[in-house]
C-alpha positions, 0 to 999 in steps of 0.5 A: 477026814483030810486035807481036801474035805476040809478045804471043800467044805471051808470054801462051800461054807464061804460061798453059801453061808448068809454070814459072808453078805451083808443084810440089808438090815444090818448095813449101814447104807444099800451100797454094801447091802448083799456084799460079800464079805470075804473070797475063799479060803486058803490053809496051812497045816503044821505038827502041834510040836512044830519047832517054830512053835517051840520057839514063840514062848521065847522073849523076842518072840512073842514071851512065855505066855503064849500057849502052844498047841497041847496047852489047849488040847493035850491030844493036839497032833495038828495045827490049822490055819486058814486065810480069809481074803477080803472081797474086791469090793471090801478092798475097793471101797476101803482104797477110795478114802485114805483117812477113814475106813470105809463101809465096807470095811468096818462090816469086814472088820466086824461081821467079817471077824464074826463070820471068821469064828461061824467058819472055824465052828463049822469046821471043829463040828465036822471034826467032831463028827468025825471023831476028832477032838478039835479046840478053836483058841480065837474062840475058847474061855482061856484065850486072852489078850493085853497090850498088844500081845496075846496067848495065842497068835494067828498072825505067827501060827499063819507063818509056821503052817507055810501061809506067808510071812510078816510085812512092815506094818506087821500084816502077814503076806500070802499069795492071796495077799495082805487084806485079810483076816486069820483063822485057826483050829487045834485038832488031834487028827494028824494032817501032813505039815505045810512046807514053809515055802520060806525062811526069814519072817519078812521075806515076802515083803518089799519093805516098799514103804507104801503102807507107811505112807498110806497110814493116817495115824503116822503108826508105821515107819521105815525104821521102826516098823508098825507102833501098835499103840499109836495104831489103838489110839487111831482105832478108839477114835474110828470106835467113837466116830463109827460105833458100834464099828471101828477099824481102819485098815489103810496099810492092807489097801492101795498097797502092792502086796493087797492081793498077792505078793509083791515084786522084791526091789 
């Protein structure tokens, strides 16, 4: 088991798998019937005493109740991590109106994150499978999540296996862009670390103000950054208005680092 199998095997599994299209009784109208939900994958790798890691447990970083990666497996040698870019037409279809998501994003939102767990299950099967005990944190009894934080972070495990680096609302930019979603895979087969193609935590941003002004809410702002408690109050009401969806989405579109990383000023 390497690198590459585990790659090939990610980017089968979204091309083919019925989880990442829309059926057309599950959608909401026949223009998302049959869409994709996602483009493929890309992943990072990072040792499970990675010193970033380490460094997450600190207070201005994300506090002692982060979990590191041998709290969840004591055998953890490997941390995987892997981006999921949301299709043209999720991305598209969620740029056409600015105050609410669109269809295809509240299926992105919802069937995308199940498709996102689908995906990390088939992978720590194939590990199994190849002998290596493997932990899904997303996914595990022990994982948990209270105002706004939580023991287990893809956002900041994306940023220590070389995936891309923090953005102004918050968002993690890679070279597939912001739009998106996280997954990620504690293993004890060792895999060579990715080489963290950066050093400050805001580097790929632009710090454009785009995703500022494109926030209904007023959730995001030059000086302070992205307030999660505005941004929830926002989502409890698309929760109420879209049930059983939600979401919103509007800095990750219409944006320039939507599908790549921006241009610095």
């Amino acid at each position: 088991m390497d690198k590459e199998k585990l790659k090939r095997s990610a980017e089968s599994f979204v091309k083919n798998s019925e989880h990442n299209y829309i059926a057309s009784e599950t959608a909401i109208s026949g223009t998302v019937a049959g869409m994709r939900i996602y483009d493929e994958p890309i992943f990072g790798f990072c040792s499970a005493d990675d010193e970033f890691l380490v460094r997450l447990r600190e207070p201005a970083a994300i506090g002692e109740h982060f979990q590191p990666p041998g709290g969840w497996l004591p055998e953890a040698k490997t941390v995987i991590s892997f981006f999921l870019p949301f299709s043209e037409k999720v991305r598209k279809g969620n740029g056409s109106d600015m105050t609410w998501p669109s269809e295809e994003w509240l299926h992105g939102r919802i069937e995308g994150q199940a498709m996102l767990l689908k995906l990390c299950e088939q992978l720590k099967t194939e590990l199994a499978d190849a002998g290596y005990k493997s932990v899904v944190p997303a996914a595990d009894a022990r994982f948990w999540t209270k105002n706004f934080t939580s023991n287990w972070s893809e956002r900041h495990i994306a940023f220590a296996c070389g995936l891309g680096t923090f953005g102004l609302s918050k968002g993690l930019i890679t070279r597939k862009g912001i739009a998106g979603r996280f997954g990620s895979i504690i293993t004890e087969l060792h895999l060579e670390p990715s080489r963290r193609e950066y050093e400050d935590i805001y580097e790929y941003c632009s710090m454009c103000g785009k995703c500022a002004k494109n926030c209904p809410a007023g959730a995001i702002t030059m000086e302070s950054g992205k307030n999660h408690r505005i941004c929830s109050d926002f989502l409890d009401i698309t929760a109420e208005k879209f049930k059983p969806r939600y979401g919103c989405g509007k800095c990750q579109v219409r944006v320039p680092c939507e599908s790549g990383i921006p241009k610095r000023k």
